[in-house]
C-alpha positions as CSV (number, residue, x, y, z in Angstrom):
1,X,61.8,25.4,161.2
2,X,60.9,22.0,162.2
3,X,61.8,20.5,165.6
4,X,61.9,17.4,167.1
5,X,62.1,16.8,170.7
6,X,64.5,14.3,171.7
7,X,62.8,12.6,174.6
8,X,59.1,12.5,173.6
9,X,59.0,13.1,170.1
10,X,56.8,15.7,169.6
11,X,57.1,18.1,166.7
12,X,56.9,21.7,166.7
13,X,57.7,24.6,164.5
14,X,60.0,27.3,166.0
15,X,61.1,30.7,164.0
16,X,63.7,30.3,161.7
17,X,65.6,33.7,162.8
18,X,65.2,32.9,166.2
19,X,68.4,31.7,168.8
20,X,67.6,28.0,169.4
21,X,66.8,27.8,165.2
22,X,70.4,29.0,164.1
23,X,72.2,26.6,167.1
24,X,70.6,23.8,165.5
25,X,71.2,25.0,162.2
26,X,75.1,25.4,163.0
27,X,76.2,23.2,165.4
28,X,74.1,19.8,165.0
29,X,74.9,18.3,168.4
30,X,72.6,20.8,169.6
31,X,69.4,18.8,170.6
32,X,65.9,20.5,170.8
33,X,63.5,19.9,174.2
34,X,60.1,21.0,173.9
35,X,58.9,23.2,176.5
36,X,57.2,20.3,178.7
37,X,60.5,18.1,178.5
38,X,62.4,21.2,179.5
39,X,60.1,22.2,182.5
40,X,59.9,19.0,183.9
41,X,63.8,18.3,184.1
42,X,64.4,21.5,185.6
43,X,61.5,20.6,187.9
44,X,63.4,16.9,188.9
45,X,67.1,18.0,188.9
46,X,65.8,21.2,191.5
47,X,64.5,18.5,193.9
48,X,67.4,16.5,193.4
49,X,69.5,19.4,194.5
50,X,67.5,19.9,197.5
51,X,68.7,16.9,198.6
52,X,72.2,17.3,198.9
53,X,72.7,13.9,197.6
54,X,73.2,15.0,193.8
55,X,76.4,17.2,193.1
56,X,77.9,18.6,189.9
57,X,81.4,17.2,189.3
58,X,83.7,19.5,187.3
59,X,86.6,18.2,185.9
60,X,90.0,19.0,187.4
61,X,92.7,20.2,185.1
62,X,96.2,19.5,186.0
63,X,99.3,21.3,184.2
64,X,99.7,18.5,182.2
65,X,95.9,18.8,180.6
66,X,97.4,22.2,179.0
């Protein structure tokens, strides 16, 4: 299968059996990061939690959200 990464565009083929081929097949708001892409935000959002200026808001679920 075919892949396009979404922030720098590279192609690359992945194995159609494989995990990350059958989300994309099935659930198209899936998006594909190439290996580089993915290592580098992991990279940047680590620092950025080093920080302790960047937190991860969860949203709060009243009774009424049920």
């Amino acid at each position: 299968m075919r892949v396009k990464c979404v922030i720098c565009d590279q192609i690359e083929t992945i194995d159609n059996d494989s995990f990350v081929a059958k989300r994309l097949r099935n659930r198209p708001i899936h998006t594909y990061t190439c290996k580089n892409c993915y290592d580098r935000i992991t990279e940047r959002t680590k620092v950025r939690l080093a920080t302790g200026k960047f937190r991860i808001n969860k949203p709060v679920l009243n009774e009424d959200d049920w």
